[in-house]
mmCIF file of the N, C-alpha and C atoms, coordinates in Angstrom:
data_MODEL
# 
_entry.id   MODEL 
# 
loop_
_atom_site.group_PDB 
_atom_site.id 
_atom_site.type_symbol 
_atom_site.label_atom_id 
_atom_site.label_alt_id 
_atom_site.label_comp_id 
_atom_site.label_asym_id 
_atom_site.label_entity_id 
_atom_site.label_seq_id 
_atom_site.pdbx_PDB_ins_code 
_atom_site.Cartn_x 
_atom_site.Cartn_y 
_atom_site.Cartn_z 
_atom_site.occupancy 
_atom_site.B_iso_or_equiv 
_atom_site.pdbx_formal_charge 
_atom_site.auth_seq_id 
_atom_site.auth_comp_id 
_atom_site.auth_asym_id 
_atom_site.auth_atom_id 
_atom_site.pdbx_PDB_model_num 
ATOM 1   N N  . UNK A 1 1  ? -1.651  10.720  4.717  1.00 0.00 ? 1  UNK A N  1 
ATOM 2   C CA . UNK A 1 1  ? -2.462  9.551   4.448  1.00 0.00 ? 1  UNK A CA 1 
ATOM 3   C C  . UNK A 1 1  ? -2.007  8.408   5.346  1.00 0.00 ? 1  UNK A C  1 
ATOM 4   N N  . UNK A 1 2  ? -2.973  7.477   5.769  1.00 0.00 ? 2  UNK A N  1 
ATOM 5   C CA . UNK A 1 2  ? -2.452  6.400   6.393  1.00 0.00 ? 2  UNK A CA 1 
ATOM 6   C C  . UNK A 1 2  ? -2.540  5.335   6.051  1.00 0.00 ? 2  UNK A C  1 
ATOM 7   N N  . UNK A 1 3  ? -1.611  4.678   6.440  1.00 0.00 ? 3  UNK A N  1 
ATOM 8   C CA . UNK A 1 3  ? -0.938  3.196   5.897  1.00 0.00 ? 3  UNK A CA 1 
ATOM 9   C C  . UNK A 1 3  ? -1.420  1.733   6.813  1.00 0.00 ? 3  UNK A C  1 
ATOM 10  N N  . UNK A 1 4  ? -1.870  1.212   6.387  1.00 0.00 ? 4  UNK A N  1 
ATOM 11  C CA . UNK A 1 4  ? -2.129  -0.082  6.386  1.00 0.00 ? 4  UNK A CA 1 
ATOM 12  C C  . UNK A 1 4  ? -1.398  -1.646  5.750  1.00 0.00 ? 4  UNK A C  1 
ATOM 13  N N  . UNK A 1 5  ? -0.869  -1.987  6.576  1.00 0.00 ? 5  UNK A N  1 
ATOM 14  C CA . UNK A 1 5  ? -0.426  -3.609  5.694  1.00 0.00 ? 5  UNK A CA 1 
ATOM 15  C C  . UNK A 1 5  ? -1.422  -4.556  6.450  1.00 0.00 ? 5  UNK A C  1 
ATOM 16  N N  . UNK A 1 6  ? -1.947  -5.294  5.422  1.00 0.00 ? 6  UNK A N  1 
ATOM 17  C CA . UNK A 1 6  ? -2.546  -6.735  5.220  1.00 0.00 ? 6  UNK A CA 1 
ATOM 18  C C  . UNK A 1 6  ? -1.387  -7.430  4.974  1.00 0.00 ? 6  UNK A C  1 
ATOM 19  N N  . UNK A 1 7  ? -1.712  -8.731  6.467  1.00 0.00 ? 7  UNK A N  1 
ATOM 20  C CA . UNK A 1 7  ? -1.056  -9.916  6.616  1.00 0.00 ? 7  UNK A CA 1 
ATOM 21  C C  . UNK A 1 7  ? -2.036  -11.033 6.051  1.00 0.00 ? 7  UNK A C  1 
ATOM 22  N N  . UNK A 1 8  ? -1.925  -11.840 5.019  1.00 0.00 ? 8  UNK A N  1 
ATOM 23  C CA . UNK A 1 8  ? -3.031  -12.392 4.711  1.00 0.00 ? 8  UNK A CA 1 
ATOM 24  C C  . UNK A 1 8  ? -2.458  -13.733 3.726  1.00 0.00 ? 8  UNK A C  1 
ATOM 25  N N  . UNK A 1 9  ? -2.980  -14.601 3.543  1.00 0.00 ? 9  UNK A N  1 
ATOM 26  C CA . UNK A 1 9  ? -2.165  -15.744 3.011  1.00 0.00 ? 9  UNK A CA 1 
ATOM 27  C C  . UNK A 1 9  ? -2.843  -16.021 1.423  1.00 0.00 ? 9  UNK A C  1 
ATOM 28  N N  . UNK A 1 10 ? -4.438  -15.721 2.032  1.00 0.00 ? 10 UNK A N  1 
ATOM 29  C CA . UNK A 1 10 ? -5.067  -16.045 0.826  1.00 0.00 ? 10 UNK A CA 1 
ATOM 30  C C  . UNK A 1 10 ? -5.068  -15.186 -0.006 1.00 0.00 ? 10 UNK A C  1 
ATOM 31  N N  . UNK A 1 11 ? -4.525  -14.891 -1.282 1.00 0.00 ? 11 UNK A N  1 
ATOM 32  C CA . UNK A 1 11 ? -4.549  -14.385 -2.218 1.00 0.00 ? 11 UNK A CA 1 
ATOM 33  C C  . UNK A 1 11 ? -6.149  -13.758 -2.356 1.00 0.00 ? 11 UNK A C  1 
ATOM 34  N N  . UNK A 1 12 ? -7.255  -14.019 -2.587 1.00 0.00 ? 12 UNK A N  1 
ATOM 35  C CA . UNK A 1 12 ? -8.521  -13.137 -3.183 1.00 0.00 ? 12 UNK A CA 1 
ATOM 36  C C  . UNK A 1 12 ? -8.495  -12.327 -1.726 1.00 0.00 ? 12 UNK A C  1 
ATOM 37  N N  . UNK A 1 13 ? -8.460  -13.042 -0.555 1.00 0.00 ? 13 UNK A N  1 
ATOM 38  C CA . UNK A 1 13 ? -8.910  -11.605 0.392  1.00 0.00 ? 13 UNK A CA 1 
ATOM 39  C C  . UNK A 1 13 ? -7.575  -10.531 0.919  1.00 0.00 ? 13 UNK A C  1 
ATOM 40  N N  . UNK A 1 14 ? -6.557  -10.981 0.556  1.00 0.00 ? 14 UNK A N  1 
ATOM 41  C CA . UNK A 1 14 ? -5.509  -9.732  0.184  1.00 0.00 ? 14 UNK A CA 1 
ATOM 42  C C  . UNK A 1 14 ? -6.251  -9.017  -0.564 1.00 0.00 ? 14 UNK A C  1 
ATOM 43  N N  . UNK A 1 15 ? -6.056  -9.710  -2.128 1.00 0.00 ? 15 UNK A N  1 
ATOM 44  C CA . UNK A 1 15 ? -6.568  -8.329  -3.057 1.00 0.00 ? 15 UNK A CA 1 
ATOM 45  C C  . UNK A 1 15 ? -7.887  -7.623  -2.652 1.00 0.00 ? 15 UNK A C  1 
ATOM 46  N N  . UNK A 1 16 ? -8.966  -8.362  -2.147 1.00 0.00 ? 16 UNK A N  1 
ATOM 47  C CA . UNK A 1 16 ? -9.946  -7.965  -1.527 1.00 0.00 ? 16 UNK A CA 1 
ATOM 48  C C  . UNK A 1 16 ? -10.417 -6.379  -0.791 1.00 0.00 ? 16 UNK A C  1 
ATOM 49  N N  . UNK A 1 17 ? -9.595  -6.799  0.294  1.00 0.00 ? 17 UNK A N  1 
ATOM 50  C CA . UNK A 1 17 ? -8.993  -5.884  1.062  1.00 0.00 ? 17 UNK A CA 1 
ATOM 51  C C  . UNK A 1 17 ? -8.581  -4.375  0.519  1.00 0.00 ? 17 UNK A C  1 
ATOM 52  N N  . UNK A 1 18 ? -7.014  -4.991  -0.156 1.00 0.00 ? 18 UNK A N  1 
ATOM 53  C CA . UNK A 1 18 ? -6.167  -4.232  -0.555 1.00 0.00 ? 18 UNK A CA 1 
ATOM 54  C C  . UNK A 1 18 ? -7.122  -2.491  -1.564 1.00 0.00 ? 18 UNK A C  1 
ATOM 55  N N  . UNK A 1 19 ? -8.022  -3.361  -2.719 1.00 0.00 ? 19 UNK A N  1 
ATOM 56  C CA . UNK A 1 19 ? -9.269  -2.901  -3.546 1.00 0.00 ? 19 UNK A CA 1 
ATOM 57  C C  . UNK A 1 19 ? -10.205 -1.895  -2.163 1.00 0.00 ? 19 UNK A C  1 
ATOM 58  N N  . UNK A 1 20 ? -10.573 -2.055  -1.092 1.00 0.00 ? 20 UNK A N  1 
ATOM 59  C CA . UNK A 1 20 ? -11.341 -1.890  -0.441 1.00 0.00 ? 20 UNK A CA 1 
ATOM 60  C C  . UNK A 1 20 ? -11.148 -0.354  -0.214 1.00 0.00 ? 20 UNK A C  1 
ATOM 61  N N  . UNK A 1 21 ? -9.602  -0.961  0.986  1.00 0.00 ? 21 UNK A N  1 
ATOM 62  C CA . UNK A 1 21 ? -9.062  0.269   1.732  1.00 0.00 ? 21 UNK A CA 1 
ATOM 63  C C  . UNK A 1 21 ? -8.417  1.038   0.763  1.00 0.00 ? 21 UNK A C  1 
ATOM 64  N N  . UNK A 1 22 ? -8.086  0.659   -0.768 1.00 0.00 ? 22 UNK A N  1 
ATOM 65  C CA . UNK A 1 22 ? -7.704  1.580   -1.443 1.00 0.00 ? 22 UNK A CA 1 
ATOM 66  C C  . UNK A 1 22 ? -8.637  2.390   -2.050 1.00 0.00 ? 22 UNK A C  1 
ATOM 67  N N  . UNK A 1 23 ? -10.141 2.238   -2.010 1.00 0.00 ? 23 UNK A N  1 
ATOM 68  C CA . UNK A 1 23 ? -11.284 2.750   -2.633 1.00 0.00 ? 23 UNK A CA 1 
ATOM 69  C C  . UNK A 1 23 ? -11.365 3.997   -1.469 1.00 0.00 ? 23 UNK A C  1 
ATOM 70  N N  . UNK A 1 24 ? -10.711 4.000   0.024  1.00 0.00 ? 24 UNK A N  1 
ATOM 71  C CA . UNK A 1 24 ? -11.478 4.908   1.048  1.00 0.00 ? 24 UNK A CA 1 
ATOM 72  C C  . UNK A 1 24 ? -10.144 5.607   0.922  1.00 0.00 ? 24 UNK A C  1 
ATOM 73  N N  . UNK A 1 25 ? -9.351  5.527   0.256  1.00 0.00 ? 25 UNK A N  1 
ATOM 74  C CA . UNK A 1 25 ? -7.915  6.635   0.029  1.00 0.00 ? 25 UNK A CA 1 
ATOM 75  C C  . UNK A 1 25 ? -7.054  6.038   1.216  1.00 0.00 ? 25 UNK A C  1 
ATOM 76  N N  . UNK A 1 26 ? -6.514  5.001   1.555  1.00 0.00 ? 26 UNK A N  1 
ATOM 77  C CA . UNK A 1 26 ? -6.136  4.556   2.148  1.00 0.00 ? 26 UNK A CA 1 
ATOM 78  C C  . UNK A 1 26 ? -4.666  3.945   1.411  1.00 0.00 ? 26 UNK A C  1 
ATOM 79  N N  . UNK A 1 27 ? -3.352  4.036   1.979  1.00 0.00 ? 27 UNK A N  1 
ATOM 80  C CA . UNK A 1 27 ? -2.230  3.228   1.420  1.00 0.00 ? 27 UNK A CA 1 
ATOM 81  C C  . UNK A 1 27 ? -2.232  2.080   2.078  1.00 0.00 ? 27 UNK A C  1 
ATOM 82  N N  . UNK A 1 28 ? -2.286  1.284   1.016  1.00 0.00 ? 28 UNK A N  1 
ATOM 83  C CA . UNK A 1 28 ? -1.831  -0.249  1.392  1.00 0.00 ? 28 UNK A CA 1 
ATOM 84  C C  . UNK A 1 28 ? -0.312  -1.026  1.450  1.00 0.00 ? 28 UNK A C  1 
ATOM 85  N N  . UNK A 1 29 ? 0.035   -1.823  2.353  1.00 0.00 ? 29 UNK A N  1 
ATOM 86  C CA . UNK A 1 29 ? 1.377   -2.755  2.085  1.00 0.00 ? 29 UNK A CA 1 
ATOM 87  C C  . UNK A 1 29 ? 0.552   -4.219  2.031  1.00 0.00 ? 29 UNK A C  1 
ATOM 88  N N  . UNK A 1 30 ? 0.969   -5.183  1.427  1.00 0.00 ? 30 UNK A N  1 
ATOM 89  C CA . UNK A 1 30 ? 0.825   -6.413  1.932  1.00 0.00 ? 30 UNK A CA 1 
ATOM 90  C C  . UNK A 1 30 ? 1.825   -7.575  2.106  1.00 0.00 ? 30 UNK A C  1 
ATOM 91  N N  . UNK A 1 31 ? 1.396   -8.360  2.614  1.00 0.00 ? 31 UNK A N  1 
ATOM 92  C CA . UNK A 1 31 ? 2.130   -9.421  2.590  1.00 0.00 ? 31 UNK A CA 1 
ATOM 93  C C  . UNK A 1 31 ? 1.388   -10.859 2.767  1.00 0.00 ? 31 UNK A C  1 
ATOM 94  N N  . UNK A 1 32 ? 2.242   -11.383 2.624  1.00 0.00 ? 32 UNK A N  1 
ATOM 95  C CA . UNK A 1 32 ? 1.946   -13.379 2.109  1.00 0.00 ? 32 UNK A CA 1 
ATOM 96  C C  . UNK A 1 32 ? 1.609   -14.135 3.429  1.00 0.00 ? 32 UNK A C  1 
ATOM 97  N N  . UNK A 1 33 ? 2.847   -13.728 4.355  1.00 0.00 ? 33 UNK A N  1 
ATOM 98  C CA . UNK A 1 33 ? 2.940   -14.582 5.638  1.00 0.00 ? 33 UNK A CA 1 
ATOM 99  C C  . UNK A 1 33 ? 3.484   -13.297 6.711  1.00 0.00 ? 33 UNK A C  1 
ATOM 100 N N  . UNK A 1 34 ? 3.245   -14.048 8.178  1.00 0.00 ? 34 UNK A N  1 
ATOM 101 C CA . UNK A 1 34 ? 3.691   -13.386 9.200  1.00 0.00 ? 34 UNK A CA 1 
ATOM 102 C C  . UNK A 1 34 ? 5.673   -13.371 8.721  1.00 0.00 ? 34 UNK A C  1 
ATOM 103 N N  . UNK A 1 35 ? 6.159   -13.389 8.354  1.00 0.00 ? 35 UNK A N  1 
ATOM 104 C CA . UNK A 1 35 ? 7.586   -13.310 8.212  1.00 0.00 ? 35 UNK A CA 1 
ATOM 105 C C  . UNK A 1 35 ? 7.381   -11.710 7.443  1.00 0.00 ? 35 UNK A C  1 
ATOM 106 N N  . UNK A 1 36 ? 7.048   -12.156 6.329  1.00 0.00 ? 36 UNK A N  1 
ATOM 107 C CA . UNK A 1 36 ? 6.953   -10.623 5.130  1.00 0.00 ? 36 UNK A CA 1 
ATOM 108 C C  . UNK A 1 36 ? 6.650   -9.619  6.026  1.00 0.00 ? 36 UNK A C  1 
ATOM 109 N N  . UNK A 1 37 ? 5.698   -9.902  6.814  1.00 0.00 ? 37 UNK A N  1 
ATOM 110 C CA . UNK A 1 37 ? 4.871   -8.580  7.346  1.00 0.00 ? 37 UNK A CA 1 
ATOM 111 C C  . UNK A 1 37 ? 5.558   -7.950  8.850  1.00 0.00 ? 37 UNK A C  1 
ATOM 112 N N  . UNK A 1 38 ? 6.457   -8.940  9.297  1.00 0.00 ? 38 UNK A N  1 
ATOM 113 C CA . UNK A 1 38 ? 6.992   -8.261  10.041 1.00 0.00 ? 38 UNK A CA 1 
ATOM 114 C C  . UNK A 1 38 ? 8.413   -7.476  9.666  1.00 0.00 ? 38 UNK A C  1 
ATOM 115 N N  . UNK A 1 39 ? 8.615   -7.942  8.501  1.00 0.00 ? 39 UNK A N  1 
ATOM 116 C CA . UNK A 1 39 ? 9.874   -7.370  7.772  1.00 0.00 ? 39 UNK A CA 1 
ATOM 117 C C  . UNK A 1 39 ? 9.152   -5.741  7.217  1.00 0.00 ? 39 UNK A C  1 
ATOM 118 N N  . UNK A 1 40 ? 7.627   -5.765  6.791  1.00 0.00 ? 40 UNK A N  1 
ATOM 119 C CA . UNK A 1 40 ? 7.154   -5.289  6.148  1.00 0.00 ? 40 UNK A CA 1 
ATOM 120 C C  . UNK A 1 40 ? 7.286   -3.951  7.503  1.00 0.00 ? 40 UNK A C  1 
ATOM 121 N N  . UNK A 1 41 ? 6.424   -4.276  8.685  1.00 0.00 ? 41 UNK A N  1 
ATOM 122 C CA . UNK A 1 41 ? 6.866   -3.431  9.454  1.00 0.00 ? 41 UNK A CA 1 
ATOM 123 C C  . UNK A 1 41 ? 7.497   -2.673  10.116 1.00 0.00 ? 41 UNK A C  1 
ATOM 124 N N  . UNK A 1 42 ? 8.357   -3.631  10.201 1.00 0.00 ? 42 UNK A N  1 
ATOM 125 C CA . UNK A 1 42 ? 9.838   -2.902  10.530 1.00 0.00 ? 42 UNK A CA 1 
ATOM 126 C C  . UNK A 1 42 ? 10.219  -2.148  10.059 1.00 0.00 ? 42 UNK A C  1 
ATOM 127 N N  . UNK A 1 43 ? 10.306  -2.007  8.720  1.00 0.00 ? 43 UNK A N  1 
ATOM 128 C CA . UNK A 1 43 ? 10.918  -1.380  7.740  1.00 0.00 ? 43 UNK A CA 1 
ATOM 129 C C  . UNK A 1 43 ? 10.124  0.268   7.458  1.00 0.00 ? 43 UNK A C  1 
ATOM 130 N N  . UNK A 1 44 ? 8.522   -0.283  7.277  1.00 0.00 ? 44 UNK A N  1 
ATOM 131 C CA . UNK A 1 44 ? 7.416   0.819   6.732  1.00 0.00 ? 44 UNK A CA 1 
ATOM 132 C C  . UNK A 1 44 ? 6.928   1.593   7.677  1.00 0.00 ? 44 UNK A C  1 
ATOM 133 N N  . UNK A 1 45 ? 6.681   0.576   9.312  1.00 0.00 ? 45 UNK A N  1 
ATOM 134 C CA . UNK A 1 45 ? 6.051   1.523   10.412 1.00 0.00 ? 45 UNK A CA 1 
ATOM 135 C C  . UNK A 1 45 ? 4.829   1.994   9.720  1.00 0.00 ? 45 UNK A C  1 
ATOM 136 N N  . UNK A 1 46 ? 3.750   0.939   9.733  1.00 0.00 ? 46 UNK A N  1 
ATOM 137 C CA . UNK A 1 46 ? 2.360   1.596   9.012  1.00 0.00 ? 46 UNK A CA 1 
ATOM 138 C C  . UNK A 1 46 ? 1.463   1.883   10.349 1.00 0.00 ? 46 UNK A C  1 
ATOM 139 N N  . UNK A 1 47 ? 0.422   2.416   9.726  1.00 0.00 ? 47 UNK A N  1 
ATOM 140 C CA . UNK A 1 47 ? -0.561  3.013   11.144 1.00 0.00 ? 47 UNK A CA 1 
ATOM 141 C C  . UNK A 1 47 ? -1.251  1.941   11.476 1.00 0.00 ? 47 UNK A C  1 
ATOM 142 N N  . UNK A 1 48 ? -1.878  1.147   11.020 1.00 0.00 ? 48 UNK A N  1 
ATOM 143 C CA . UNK A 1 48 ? -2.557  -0.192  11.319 1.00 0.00 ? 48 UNK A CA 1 
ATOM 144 C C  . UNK A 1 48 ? -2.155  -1.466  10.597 1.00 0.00 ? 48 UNK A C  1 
ATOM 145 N N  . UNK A 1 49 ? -2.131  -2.707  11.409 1.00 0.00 ? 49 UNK A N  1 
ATOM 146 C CA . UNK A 1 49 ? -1.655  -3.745  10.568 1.00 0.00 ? 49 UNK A CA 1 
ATOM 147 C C  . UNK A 1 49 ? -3.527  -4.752  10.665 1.00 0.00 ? 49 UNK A C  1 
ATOM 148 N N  . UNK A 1 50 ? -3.681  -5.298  9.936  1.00 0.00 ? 50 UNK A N  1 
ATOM 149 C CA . UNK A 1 50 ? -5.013  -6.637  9.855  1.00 0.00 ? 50 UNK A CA 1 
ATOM 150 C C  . UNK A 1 50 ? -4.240  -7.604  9.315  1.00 0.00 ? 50 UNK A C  1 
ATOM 151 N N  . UNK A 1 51 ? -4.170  -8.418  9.877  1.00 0.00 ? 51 UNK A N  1 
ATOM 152 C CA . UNK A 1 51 ? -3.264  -9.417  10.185 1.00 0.00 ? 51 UNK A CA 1 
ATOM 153 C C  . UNK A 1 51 ? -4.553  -10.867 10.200 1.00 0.00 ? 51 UNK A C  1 
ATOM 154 N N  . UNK A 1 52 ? -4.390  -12.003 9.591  1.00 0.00 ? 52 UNK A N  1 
ATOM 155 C CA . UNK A 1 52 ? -5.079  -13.001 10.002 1.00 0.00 ? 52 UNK A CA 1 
ATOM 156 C C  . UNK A 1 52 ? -4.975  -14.242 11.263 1.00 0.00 ? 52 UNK A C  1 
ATOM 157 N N  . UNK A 1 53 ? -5.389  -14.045 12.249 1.00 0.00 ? 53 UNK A N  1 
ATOM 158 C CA . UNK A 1 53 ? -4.822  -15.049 13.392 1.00 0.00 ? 53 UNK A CA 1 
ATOM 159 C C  . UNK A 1 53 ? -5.209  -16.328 12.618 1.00 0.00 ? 53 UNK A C  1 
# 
């Protein structure tokens, strides 16, 4: 299965998201801010990150 983390600040379109790609069998990580999510990566090595510029 592949992994995805959402970088995302706003709370409804995290969960948004998170609800989405978890409906298409998808694993989710998320995080709050660019700090979390690069910790998040480092650590998890997911297949795609969506990230908010």
């Amino acid at each position: 299965m592949n992994t995805i983390l959402i970088i995302e600040d706003e709370v409804q379109i995290r969960n948004n998201l998170r609800q989405i790609l978890h409906l298409s069998d998808f694993d989710t990580l998320v995080a709050e801010n660019g700090l979390q999510g690069l910790e998040l990566a480092k650590d998890k090595h997911p297949d795609l990150i969506i990230c908010e510029v």
